[in-house]
C-alpha positions in Angstrom: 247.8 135.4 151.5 245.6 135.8 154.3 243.3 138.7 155.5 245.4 141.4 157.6 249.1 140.1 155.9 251.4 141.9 153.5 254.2 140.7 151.3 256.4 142.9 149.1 258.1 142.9 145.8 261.6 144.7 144.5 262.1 145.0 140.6 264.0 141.7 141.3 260.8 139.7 141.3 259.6 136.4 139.2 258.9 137.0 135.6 255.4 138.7 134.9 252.7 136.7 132.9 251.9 139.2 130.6 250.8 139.3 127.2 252.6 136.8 124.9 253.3 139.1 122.1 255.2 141.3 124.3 258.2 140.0 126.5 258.6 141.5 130.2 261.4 143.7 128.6 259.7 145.1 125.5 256.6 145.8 128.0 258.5 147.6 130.6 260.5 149.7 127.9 257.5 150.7 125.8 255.8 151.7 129.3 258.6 153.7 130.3 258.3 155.8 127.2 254.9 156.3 127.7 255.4 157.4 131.3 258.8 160.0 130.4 256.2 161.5 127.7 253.1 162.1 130.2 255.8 163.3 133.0 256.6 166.2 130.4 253.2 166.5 129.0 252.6 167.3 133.3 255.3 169.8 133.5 254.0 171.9 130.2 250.3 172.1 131.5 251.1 173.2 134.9 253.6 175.9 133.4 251.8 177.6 130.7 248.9 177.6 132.8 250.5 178.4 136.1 248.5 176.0 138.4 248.3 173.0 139.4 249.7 169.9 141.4 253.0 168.2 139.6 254.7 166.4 142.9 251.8 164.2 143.0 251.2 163.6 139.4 254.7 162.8 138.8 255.0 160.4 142.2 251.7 158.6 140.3 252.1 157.9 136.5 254.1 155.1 136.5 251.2 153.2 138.6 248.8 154.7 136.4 250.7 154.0 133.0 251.4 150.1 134.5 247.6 149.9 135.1 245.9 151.1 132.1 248.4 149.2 129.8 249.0 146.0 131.4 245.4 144.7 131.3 244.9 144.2 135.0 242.2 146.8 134.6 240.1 145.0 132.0 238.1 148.0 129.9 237.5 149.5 126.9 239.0 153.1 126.6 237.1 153.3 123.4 233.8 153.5 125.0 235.1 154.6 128.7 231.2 154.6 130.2 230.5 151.3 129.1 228.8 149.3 131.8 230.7 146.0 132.2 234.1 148.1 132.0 236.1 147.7 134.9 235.4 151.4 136.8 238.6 153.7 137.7 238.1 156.5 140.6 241.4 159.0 141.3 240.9 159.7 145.1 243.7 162.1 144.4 241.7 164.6 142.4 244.4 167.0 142.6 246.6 164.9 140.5 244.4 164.9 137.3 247.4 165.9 135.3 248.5 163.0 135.6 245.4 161.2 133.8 245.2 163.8 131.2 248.6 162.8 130.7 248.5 159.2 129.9 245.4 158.7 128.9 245.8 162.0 125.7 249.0 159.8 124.7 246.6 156.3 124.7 244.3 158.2 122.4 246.3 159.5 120.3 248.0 156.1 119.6 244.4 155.0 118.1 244.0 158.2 116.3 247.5 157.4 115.1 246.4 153.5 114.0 243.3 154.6 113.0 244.9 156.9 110.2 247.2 154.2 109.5 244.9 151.3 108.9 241.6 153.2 108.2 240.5 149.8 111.3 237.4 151.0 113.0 238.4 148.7 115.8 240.8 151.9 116.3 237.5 154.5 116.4 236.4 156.0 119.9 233.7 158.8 121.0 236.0 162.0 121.1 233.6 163.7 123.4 234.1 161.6 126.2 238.2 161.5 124.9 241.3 163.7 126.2 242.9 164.4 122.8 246.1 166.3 122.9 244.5 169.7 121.8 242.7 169.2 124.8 245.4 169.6 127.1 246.0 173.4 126.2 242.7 174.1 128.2 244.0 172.3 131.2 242.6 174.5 134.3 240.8 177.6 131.6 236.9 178.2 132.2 234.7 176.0 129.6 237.6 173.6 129.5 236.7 169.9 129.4 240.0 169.9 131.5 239.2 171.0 135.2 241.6 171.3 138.0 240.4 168.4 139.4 239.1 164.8 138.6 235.0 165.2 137.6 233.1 162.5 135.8 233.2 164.7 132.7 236.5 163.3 131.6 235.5 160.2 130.6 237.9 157.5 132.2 236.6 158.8 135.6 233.7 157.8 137.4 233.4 160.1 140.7 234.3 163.8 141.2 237.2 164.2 143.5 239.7 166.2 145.2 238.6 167.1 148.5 240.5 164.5 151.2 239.0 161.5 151.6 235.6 162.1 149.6 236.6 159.7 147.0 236.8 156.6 149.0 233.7 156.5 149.8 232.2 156.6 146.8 234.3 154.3 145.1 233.1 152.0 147.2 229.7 152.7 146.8 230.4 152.3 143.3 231.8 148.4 144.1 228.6 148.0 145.7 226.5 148.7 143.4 228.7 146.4 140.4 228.2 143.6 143.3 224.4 144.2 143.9 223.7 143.8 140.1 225.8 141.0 139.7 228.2 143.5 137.2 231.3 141.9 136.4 233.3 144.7 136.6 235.8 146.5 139.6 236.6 148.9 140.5 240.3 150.4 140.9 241.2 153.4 143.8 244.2 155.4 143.4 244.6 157.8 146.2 247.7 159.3 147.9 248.5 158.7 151.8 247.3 162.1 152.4 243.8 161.0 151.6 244.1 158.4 153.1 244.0 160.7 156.7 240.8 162.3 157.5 238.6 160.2 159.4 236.4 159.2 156.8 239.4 156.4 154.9 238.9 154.8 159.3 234.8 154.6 158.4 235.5 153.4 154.7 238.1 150.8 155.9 235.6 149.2 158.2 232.7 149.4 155.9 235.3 147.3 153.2 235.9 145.0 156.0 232.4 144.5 157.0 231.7 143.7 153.5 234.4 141.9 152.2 234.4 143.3 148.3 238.3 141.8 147.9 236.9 141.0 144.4 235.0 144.0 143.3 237.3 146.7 144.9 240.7 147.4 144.5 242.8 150.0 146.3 246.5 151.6 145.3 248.2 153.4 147.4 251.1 156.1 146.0 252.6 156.5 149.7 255.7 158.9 149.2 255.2 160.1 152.6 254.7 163.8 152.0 251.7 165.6 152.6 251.0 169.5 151.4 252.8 171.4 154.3 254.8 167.9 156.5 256.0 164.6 156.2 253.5 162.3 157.1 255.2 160.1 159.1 255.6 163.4 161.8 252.4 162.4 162.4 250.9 159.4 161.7 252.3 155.9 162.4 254.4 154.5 160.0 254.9 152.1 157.7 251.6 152.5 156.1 251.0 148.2 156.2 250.1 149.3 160.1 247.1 150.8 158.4 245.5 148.7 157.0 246.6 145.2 158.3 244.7 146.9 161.7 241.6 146.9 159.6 242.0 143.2 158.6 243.3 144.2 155.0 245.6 142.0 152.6 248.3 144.3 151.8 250.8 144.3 148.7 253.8 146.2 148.7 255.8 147.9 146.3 259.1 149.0 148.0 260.3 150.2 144.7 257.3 151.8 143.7 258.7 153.6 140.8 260.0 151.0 139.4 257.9 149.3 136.4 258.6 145.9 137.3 257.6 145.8 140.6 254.1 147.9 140.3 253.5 145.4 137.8 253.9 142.4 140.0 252.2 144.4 142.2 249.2 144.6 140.3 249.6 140.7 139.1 249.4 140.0 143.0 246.1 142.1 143.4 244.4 141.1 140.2 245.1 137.5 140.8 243.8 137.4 144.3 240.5 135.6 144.0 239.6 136.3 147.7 236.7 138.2 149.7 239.0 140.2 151.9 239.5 143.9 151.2 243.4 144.4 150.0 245.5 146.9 148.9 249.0 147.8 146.4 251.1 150.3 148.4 254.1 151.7 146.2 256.6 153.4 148.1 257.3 156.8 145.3 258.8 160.3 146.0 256.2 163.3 145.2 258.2 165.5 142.9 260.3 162.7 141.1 262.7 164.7 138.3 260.8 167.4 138.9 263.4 169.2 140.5 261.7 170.0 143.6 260.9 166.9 146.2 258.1 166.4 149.1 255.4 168.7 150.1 257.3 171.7 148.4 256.2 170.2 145.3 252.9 169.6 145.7 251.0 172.4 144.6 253.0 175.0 142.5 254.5 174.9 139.3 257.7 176.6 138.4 257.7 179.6 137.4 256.0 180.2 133.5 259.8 179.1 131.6 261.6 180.0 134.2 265.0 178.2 134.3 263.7 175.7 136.6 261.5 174.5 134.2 263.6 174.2 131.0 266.1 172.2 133.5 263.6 169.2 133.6 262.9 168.9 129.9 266.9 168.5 129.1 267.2 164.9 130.1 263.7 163.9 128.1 265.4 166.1 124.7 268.6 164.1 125.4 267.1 160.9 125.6 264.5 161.4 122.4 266.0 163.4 119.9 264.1 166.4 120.3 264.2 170.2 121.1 261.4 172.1 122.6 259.7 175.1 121.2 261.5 178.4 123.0 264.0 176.2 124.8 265.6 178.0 127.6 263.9 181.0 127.1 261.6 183.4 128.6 257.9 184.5 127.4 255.7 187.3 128.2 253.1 186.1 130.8 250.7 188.6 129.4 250.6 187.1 126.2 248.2 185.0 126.0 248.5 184.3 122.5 252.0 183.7 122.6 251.8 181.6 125.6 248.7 179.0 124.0 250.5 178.7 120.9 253.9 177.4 122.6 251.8 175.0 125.0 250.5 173.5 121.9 254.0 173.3 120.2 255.6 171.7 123.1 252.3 169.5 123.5 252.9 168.7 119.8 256.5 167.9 120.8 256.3 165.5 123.3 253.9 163.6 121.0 256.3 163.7 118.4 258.2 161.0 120.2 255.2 158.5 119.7 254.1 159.4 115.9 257.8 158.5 115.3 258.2 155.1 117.0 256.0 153.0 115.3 256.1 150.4 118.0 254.8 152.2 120.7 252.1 152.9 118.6 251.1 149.3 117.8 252.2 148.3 121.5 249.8 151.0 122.8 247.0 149.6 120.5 247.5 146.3 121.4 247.5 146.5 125.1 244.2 148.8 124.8 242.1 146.4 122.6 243.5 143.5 124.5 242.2 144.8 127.8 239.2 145.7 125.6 238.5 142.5 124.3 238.3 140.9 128.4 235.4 143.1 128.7 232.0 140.8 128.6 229.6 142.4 125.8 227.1 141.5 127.7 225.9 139.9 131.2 223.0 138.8 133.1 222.6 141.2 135.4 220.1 141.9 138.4 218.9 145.3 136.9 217.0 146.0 133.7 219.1 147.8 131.2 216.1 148.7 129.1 214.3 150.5 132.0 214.5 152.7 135.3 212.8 150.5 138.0 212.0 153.4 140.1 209.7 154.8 137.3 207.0 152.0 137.6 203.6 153.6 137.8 203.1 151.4 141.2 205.3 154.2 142.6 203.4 157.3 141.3 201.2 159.1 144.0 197.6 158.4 142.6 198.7 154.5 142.8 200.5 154.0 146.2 197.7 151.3 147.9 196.2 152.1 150.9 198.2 150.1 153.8 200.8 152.6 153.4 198.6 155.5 155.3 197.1 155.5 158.7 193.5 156.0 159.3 192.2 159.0 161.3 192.4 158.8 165.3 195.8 156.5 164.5 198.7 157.4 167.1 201.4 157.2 164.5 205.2 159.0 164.2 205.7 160.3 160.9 209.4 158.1 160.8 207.3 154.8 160.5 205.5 155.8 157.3 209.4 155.8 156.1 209.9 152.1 156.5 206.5 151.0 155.3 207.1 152.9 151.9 210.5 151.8 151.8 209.1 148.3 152.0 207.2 148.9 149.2 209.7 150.5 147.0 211.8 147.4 147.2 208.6 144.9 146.6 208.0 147.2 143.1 211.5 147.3 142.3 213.1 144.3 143.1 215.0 145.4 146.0 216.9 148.7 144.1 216.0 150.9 146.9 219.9 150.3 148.9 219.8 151.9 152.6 222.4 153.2 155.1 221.3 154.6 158.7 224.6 155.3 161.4 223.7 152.5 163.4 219.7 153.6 163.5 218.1 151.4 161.5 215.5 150.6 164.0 215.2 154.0 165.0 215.3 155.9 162.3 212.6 153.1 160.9 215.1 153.1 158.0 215.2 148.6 158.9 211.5 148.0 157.0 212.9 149.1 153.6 215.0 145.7 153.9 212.3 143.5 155.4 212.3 141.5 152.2 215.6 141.2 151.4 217.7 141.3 154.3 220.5 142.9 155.2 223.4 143.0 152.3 226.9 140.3 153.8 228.8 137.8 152.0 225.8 135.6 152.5 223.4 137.7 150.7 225.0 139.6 147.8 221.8 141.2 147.2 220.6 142.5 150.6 219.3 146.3 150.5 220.5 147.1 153.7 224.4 148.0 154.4 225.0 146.7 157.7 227.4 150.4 158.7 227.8 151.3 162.2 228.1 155.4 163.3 229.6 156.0 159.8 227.9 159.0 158.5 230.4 160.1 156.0 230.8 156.8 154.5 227.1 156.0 153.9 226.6 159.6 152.5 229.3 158.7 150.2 228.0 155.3 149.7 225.5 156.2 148.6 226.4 158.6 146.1 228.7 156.2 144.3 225.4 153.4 144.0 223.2 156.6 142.7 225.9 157.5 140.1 226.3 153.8 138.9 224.1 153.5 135.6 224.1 150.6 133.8 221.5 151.5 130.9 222.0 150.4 127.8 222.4 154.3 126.5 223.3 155.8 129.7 223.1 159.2 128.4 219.9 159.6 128.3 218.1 156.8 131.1 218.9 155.7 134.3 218.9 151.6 135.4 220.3 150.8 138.4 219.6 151.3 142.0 218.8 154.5 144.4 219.7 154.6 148.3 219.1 156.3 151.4 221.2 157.8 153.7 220.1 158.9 157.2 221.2 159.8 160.7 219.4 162.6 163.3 218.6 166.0 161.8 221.5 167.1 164.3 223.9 165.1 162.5 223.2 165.5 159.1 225.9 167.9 158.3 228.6 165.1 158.8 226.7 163.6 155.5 226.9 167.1 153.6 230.0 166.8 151.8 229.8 163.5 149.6 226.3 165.0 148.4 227.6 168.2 147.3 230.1 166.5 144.9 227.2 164.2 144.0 225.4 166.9 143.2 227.9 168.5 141.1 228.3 165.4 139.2 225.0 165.4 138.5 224.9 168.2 137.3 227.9 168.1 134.5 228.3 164.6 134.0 228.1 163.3 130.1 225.8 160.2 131.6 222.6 160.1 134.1 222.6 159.4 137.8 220.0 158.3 139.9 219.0 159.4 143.3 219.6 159.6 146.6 217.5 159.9 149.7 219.3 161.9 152.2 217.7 161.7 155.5 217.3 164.2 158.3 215.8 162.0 161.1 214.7 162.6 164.7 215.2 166.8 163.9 213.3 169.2 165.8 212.8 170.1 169.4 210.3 166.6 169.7 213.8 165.0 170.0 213.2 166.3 173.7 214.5 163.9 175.8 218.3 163.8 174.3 218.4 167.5 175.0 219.9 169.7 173.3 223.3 167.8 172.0 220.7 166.2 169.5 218.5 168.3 168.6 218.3 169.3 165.2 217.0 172.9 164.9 219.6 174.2 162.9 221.9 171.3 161.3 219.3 170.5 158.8 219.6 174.1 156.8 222.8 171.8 155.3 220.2 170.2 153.0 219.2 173.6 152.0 222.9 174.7 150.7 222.8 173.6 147.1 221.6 174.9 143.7 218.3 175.2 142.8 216.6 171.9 141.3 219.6 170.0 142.5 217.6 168.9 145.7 214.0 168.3 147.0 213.5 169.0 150.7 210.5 167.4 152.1 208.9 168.2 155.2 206.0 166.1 156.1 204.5 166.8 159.4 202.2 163.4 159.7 202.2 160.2 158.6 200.4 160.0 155.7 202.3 163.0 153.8 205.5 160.8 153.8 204.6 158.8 151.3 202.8 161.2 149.0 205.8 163.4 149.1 208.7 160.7 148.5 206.9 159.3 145.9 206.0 162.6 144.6 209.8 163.3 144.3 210.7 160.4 142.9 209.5 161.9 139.2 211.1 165.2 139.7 214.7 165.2 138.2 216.5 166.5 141.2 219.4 163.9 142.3 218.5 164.5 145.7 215.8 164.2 148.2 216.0 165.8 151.7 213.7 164.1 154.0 213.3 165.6 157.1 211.6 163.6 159.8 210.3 163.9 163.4 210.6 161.2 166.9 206.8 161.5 168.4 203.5 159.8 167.2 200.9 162.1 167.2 197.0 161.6 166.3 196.2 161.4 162.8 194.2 164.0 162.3 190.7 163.9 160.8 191.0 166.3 157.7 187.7 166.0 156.5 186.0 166.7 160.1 188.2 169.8 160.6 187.9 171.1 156.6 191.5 170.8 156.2 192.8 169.6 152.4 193.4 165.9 151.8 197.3 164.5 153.0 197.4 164.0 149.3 197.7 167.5 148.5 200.8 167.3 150.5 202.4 166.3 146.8 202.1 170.2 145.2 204.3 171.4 148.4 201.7 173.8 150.0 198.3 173.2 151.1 195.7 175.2 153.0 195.0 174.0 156.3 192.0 177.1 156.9 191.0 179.3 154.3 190.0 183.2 154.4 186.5 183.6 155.7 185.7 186.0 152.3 182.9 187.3 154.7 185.0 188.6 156.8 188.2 191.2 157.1 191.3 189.3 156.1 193.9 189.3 159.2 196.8 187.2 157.7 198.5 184.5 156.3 200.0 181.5 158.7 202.4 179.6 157.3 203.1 176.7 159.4 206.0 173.9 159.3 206.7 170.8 161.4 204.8 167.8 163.2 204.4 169.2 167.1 203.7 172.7 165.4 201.0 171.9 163.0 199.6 169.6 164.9 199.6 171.9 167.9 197.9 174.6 165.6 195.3 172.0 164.0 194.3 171.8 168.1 193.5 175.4 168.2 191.6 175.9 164.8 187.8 175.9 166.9 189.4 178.7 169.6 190.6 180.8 166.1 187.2 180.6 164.7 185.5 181.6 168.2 187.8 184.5 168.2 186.9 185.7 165.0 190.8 185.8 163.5 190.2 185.3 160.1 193.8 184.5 159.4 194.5 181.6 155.9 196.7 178.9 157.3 199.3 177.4 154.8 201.0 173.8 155.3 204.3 174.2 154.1 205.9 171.1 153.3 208.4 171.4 150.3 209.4 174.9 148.7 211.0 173.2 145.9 207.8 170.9 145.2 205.8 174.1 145.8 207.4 176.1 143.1 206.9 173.2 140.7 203.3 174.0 140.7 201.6 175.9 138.0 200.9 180.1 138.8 197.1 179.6 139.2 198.1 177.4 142.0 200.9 178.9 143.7 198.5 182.4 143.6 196.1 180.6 145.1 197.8 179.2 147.8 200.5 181.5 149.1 201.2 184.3 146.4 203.5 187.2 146.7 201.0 189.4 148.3 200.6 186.5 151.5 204.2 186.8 151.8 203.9 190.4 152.6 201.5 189.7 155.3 202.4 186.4 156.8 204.3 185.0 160.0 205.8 181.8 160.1 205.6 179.3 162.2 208.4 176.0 163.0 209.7 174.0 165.1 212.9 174.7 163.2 215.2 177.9 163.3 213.8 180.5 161.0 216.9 180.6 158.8 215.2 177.1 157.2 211.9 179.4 156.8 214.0 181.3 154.2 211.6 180.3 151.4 208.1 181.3 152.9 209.6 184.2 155.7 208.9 187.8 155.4 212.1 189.0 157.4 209.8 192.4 157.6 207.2 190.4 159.7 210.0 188.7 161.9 209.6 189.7 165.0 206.3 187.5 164.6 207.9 184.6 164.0 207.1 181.6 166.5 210.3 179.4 165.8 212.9 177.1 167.9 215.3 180.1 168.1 212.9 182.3 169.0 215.2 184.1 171.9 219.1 183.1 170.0 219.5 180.8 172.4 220.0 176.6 172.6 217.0 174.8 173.8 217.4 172.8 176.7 216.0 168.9 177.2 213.4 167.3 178.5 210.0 166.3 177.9 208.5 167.0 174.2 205.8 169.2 176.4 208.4 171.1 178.4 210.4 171.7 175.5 207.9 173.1 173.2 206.7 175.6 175.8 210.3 176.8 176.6 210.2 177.4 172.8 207.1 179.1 173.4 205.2 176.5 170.6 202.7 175.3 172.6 198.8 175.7 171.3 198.9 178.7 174.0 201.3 180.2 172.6 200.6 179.6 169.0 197.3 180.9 169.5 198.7 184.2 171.6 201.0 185.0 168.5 198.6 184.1 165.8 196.0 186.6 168.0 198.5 189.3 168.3 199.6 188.9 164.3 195.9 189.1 163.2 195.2 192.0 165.4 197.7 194.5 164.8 197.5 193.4 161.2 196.4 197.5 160.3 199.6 198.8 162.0 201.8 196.1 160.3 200.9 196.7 156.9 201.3 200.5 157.5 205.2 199.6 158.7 205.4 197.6 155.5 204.2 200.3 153.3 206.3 203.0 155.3 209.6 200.4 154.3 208.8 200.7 150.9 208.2 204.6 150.8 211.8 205.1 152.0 213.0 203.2 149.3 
């Protein structure tokens, strides 16, 4: 089938190739038993718990139960971060029940065999399992069950939930199993929902661009219901249109609930040896024997044993024998006790049906350790299992060589230091440095890193740079899925695999916030390590002059500054040479995310030495002095100074400050997180809490970004961007700095003015603290 076709299957279709121990029959049967017990095993978590999302688990397990037992998705649930298993990502977050679900009844099975037959071929890791005791914490604080899909549950590999986040980093994930030669895939499930924000239209193009038909896999649960309207209200329909407009193979399902025809279905995809991006749409209904159909169904439960509720588990008691616990009666919500105990016996239950059918159990098994045993024990691959690249002591500050910084007198922008360390990353690390720009490679300088290994097609599997057009969301996302990819040998405790770099104009950097919040989070809780991404604020500031003010980025860069502490590094080098002290400086640290925030103009390197100012390499410990106090003179002040025209404006004015006498301490600051890494000695030294009290800052960002070095007491001697609440308008870097009133004049007038009435503020400050 050719690139941009579709074909579709009924249950009428040929005869499946499936395992030979296991007719098409006995398969479907044994998988339709599986799937009745997670669709009830859905219903009691979401109504002894009250919460969650059942019309879109229910629409869903059938796919998911075809695809984890039929061995398209080749991996070993045993050991479910192993690095050659195929990868599974849930776009749908919201339908985690439904993975809980299955995947407690595939465990229990080997619990079940391993009792049996005492077979360690039947042992697994229960820390990265969903057992069925688990379930009862579906949705509870501390549970290993969240309400959505995080990479703490073990058969997932991205966090997800938000629309259209997922996609994304799937696909990063696909890249990075293709870059290091992994043979592995990666399979999507997402809803048609997600499949709406405009995001899945950047992600489509990026799969087309990139053709990685054989390491990416997308299904599709279209039931055509959203959370509040049908979709096809509003979008085109039927969802082929799509994706055969992106140049996608498509595979439909028109009886998607039907096991033979996801299953020939998934034949079709896993069969299909070519480079094009394709794609299993099954046509389902959200809410299927649930009682309640389409978007009504999608996010509330019925009520805790209400009638409702006891009505869909008649047909599974019918059909198995059984009778659950307090059948058709009512329980006292606020009894908790009462309420955890009945979950479990109704858990207990529904696994009843499998401890007593012995053939399920070995069928179960069997599939499992089948699609276990197509998973390579090992691989050549393009990364070193043994070792992080990124940790070679070529990369450490004290060894960086010396064609990577700019001699004094040099007219250099700080952006091109970017590339030439990039560059040099790569040449260390055999090209794991993987980059992204929003069609600004040149002029972001972000093109260098690849200079050596070109730009990443289906010509060069192993190019470093993704060739994306004005796709923000996608390269953030991208990225994060290549970062979280480890493929160590004990991936709990190292890293191996590859980093990127994400990047777009300080203005637009926001449109890149979301994927890197859930890759922070994932960070964060997730059983194995990540790596790192570079997250790139370029052309910010008023020096981006000439595009006025539509792209200037004064205030869209405080986005980087919205996460937890340690979880991200912001760097704010103001010349040249401090980029690559400070990126490599990062590098070590062990937060997932860098923030480097870069400027357009190229100004003079200064000469540090001739002016007395500290070394660029001190740029590494996040705060440096630019002047010290004259300690034979009255202090006046602390200046704390951020940004390339700013500093470099105030360096010009240093001879006028010492022939006015204003014995003020000037502080670079160029990373509050680096910064407070330092030991107390230093960070006393160099801007303690006593400078704070008597300091002004100075930026050409807003002083919201200041937040870490401002005294909002001294604010009304701030020189920022904002100074007067108001957009900057364009025009040249000159013009625009003195409308911001950051020129050396006016630098030097404010510093004047804050040294000089330094009595009468202090006095203020101390009259604050009286009234307190």
């Amino acid at each position: 089938m050719e690139s941009g076709s579709s074909s579709s299957v009924s249950s009428g279709s040929t005869t499946l190739e499936l395992n030979a121990r296991y007719s098409l029959e006995e398969t479907i049967t044994h998988m339709q038993v599986v799937s009745d017990m997670a669709d009830q095993l859905i219903d009691i978590m979401l109504n002894y718990r009250q919460s969650g999302h059942p019309g879109g688990s229910r629409s869903k397990i059938r796919i998911l139960t075809a695809l984890f037992l039929s061995g398209r998705m080749r991996y070993d649930i045993r050991r479910p971060k192993f690095s050659f298993n195929d990868r599974f990502v849930l776009g749908a977050g919201h339908t985690i029940p439904s993975i809980y679900a299955l995947v407690s009844i595939l465990y229990e099975a080997l619990r079940l065999k391993h009792r049996q037959t005492g077979d360690e071929a039947y042992r697994f890791d229960p820390h990265l399992a969903i057992l069925k005791e688990d379930l009862v914490g579906f949705r509870r604080h501390g549970s290993k069950l969240p309400g959505h899909a995080e990479t703490t549950t073990g058969v997932i590999h991205a966090n997800t939930g938000p629309s259209g986040h997922g996609f994304p980093i799937a696909v990063g994930i696909a890249l990075a199993l293709d870059l290091a030669q992994c043979p592995a895939r990666v399979w999507f499930l997402e809803g048609e929902g997600g499949f709406t924000p405009g995001g899945t239209h950047e992600t489509e193009n990026a799969l087309w661009a990139a053709q990685l038909g054989k390491k990416f896999i997308v299904l599709e649960d279209f039931n055509d219901a959203c959370i509040d309207r049908i979709v096809s209200e509003v979008i085109p329909c039927p969802p082929t249109i799509q994706w055969e407009a992106h140049g996608w193979t498509v595979r439909e399902a028109v009886e998607g609930m039907e096991l033979k025809s996801i299953l020939e279905v998934l034949k079709q995809l896993d069969e299909d040896e070519s480079e094009a991006p394709k794609i299993g749409v099954f046509h389902t209904l959200k809410g299927r024997e649930y009682g309640v159909i389409g978007p009504p169904s999608h996010g509330k439960p019925h009520n805790l044993n209400s009638p409702e509720f006891w009505e869909t588990k008649k047909e599974f008691q019918k059909k198995y024998g059984i009778r659950f616990s307090g059948f058709g009666e009512g329980i006292d919500a606020s009894d908790e006790k009462a309420i955890r105990r009945q979950f479990t016996e109704n858990v207990n239950v529904v696994m009843g049906v499998l401890e007593r059918n012995q053939e399920l159990v070995d069928f179960i098994c069997h599939s499992l350790l089948a699609a276990a045993m197509q998973v390579p024990k090992a691989a050549a691959l393009r990364v070193d299992r043994k070792v992080n690249a990124f940790e070679d002591e070529r990369l450490r500050v004290e060894h960086l060589p010396s064609h990577l910084f700019a001699m004094p007198g040099e007219k250099r922008a700080n952006r091109e230091a970017l590339g030439l360390w990039g560059q040099y990353v790569n040449r260390v690390t055999g090209g794991k440095l993987i980059s992204f720009a929003a069609d600004l490679s040149g002029s972001l300088n972000i093109r260098p890193i690849s200079a050596d290994f070109g730009i990443y097609n289906t010509n060069n599997r192993t190019g470093t740079e993704f060739p994306s057009v004005i796709t923000e969301f996608f390269n953030s996302g991208a990225s994060a899925g290549i970062a979280s990819t480890n493929f160590a040998e004990n991936p709990e405790k190292s890293f191996s695999g590859f980093y990127a770099i994400h990047g777009t104009y300080g203005s637009f950097v926001y449109l890149g916030y979301g994927p890197m919040r859930v890759f922070s989070q994932m960070a964060q809780d997730s059983p194995i390590r990540v790596g790192k991404v570079i997250y790139l604020a370029g052309h910010s500031g008023p020096e981006t002059a000439d595009d006025s003010r539509t792209h200037f980025g004064i205030f869209s860069p405080g986005v980087t500054q919205l996460f937890p502490e340690g979880q991200i590094i912001n760097l704010v080098p103001w010349e040249f040479n401090e980029v690559p002290v400070v990126l490599s400086e990062a590098l070590q640290q062990r937060a997932p995310i860098i923030a480097l925030h870069l400027t357009r103009p190229a100004i003079t390197i200064p000469d540090r030495g001739a002016l007395g100012v500290a070394s660029h390499m001190e740029a590494r410990k996040g705060a440096y002095l630019i002047r010290p106090y004259d300690e034979n003179a009255p202090k006046m002040g602390v200046v704390v100074v951020q940004g390339t025209s700013t500093t470099d404006n105030l360096l010009r004015i240093l001879p006028r400050l010492r022939d006015e006498g204003l014995n003020v301490k000037i502080v670079a600051a160029v990373s509050a997180e680096l910064f407070m890494l330092q030991d107390e000695d230093y960070r006393q030294r160099i801007y303690s809490q006593g400078d704070r009290l008597d300091s002004m800052i100075i930026t050409n960002a807003s002083r919201k970004l200041m937040s870490a070095w401002f005294n909002p007491l001294n604010e009304e001697y701030a020189l920022c961007a904002d100074r007067d609440n108001r957009w900057r308008t364009g025009g040249t870097v000159t013009e625009v700095l003195a409308e911001a009133q950051l020129s050396e004049d006016h630098i030097l007038e404010g510093i004047r003015r804050f040294a000089l009435e330094r009595k009468s503020r202090l006095e203020r400050i101390k009259r604050e603290f009286d009234l307190v």
